[in-house]
C-alpha positions as CSV (number, residue, x, y, z in Angstrom):
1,X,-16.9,11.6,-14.4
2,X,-15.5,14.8,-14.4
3,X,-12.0,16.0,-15.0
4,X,-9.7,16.4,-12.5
5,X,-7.4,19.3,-12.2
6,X,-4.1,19.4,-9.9
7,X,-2.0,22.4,-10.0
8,X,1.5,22.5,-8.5
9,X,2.7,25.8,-7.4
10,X,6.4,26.6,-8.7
11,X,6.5,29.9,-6.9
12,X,10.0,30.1,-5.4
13,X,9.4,29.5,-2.1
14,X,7.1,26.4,-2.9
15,X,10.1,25.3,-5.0
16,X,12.7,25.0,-2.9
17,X,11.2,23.9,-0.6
18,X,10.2,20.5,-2.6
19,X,7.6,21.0,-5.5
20,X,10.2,20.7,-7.8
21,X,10.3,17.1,-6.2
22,X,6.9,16.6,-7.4
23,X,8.1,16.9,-11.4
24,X,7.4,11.9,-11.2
25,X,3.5,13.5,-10.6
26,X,3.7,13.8,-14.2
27,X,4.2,10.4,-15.6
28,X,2.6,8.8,-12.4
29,X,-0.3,10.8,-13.1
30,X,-0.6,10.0,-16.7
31,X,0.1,6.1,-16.3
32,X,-2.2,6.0,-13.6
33,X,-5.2,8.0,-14.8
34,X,-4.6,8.7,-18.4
35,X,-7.0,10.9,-19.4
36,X,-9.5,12.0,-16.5
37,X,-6.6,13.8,-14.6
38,X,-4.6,17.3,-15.9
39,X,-1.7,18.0,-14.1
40,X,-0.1,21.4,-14.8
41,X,2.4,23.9,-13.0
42,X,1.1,27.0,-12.0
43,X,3.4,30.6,-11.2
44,X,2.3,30.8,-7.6
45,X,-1.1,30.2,-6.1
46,X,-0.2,32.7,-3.5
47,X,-1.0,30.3,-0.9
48,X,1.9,30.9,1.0
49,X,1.4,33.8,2.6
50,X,-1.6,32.6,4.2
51,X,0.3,30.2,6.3
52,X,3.5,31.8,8.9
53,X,7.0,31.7,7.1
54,X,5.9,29.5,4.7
55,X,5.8,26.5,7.0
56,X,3.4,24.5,4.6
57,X,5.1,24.8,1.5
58,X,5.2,23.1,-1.0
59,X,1.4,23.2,-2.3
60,X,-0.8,21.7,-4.9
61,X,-4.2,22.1,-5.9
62,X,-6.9,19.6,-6.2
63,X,-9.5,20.5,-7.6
64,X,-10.6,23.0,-5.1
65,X,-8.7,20.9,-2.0
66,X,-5.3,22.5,-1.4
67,X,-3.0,20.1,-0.2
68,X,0.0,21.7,2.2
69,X,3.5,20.1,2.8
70,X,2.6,18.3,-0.6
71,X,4.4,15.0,-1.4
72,X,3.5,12.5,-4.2
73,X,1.6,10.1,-1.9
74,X,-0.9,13.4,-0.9
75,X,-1.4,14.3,-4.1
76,X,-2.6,10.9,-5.3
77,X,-4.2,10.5,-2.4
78,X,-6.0,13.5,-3.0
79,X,-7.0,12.3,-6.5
80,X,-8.5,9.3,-5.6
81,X,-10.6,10.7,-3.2
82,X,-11.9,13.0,-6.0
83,X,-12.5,10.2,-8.2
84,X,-14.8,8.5,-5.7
Protein backbone atom coordinates (compact mmCIF):
# COMPACT_ATOMS: atom_id res chain seq x y z
CA UNK A 1 0.00 0.00 0.00
CA UNK A 2 1.42 3.18 -0.68
CA UNK A 3 1.98 6.18 1.40
CA UNK A 4 -0.28 8.71 1.69
CA UNK A 5 0.63 12.36 1.64
CA UNK A 6 -1.77 15.29 2.84
CA UNK A 7 -0.53 18.71 2.79
CA UNK A 8 -2.29 21.62 4.57
CA UNK A 9 -1.66 25.01 3.17
CA UNK A 10 -0.78 27.65 5.93
CA UNK A 11 -0.60 30.53 3.43
CA UNK A 12 -2.27 33.44 5.06
CA UNK A 13 -5.32 33.60 3.47
CA UNK A 14 -5.85 29.69 3.84
CA UNK A 15 -5.21 30.36 7.52
CA UNK A 16 -7.56 32.62 8.50
CA UNK A 17 -9.83 31.47 6.94
CA UNK A 18 -9.72 27.96 9.02
CA UNK A 19 -6.60 25.64 8.21
CA UNK A 20 -5.30 26.61 11.33
CA UNK A 21 -8.55 24.71 12.56
CA UNK A 22 -7.17 21.74 10.95
CA UNK A 23 -3.86 21.64 13.52
CA UNK A 24 -6.53 17.82 15.53
CA UNK A 25 -5.58 16.36 11.67
CA UNK A 26 -2.40 15.73 13.31
CA UNK A 27 -3.14 13.38 16.18
CA UNK A 28 -6.33 12.08 14.35
CA UNK A 29 -4.25 11.21 11.59
CA UNK A 30 -1.66 9.55 13.49
CA UNK A 31 -4.07 7.48 15.86
CA UNK A 32 -6.06 6.61 13.01
CA UNK A 33 -3.51 5.53 10.32
CA UNK A 34 -0.19 5.43 12.11
CA UNK A 35 2.22 4.91 9.72
CA UNK A 36 0.71 4.80 6.02
CA UNK A 37 -0.35 8.48 6.24
CA UNK A 38 2.19 11.90 6.41
CA UNK A 39 0.58 14.81 7.27
CA UNK A 40 2.67 18.10 6.93
CA UNK A 41 2.05 21.93 6.50
CA UNK A 42 3.09 23.42 3.51
CA UNK A 43 3.89 27.65 2.91
CA UNK A 44 1.19 28.05 0.34
CA UNK A 45 0.17 25.72 -2.47
CA UNK A 46 -0.84 28.70 -4.40
CA UNK A 47 -4.15 27.31 -4.97
CA UNK A 48 -5.91 30.23 -4.04
CA UNK A 49 -5.67 32.35 -6.70
CA UNK A 50 -7.16 29.85 -8.96
CA UNK A 51 -10.43 30.21 -7.31
CA UNK A 52 -12.32 34.22 -7.12
CA UNK A 53 -11.45 36.05 -3.75
CA UNK A 54 -10.40 33.06 -2.22
CA UNK A 55 -13.87 31.71 -1.80
CA UNK A 56 -12.56 27.98 -1.34
CA UNK A 57 -10.02 28.48 1.18
CA UNK A 58 -8.85 26.71 3.29
CA UNK A 59 -7.05 23.78 1.17
CA UNK A 60 -5.40 20.50 1.60
CA UNK A 61 -3.73 18.18 -0.53
CA UNK A 62 -4.35 14.56 -1.01
CA UNK A 63 -2.26 13.02 -2.63
CA UNK A 64 -2.91 14.63 -5.87
CA UNK A 65 -6.85 15.43 -4.91
CA UNK A 66 -7.15 19.00 -3.58
CA UNK A 67 -9.75 19.27 -1.25
CA UNK A 68 -11.42 23.06 -1.13
CA UNK A 69 -13.28 24.61 1.91
CA UNK A 70 -11.28 21.86 3.79
CA UNK A 71 -12.62 20.64 7.17
CA UNK A 72 -11.43 17.51 9.19
CA UNK A 73 -14.28 15.22 8.06
CA UNK A 74 -13.04 16.07 4.08
CA UNK A 75 -9.77 15.37 4.71
CA UNK A 76 -10.36 12.03 6.23
CA UNK A 77 -12.74 11.43 3.93
CA UNK A 78 -10.38 12.00 1.34
CA UNK A 79 -7.91 9.55 2.95
CA UNK A 80 -9.92 6.70 3.04
CA UNK A 81 -10.90 6.95 -0.30
CA UNK A 82 -7.11 6.74 -1.15
CA UNK A 83 -6.64 3.92 0.90
CA UNK A 84 -9.26 1.86 -0.94
Amino acid sequence: MAKVNVKVCLGTTCFVMGSSNLQELLDLVQKKYGEDVSVSGSPCLGLCSIDWEFSKAPYVKVNDEIIKEATVEKVIAAIDRELK
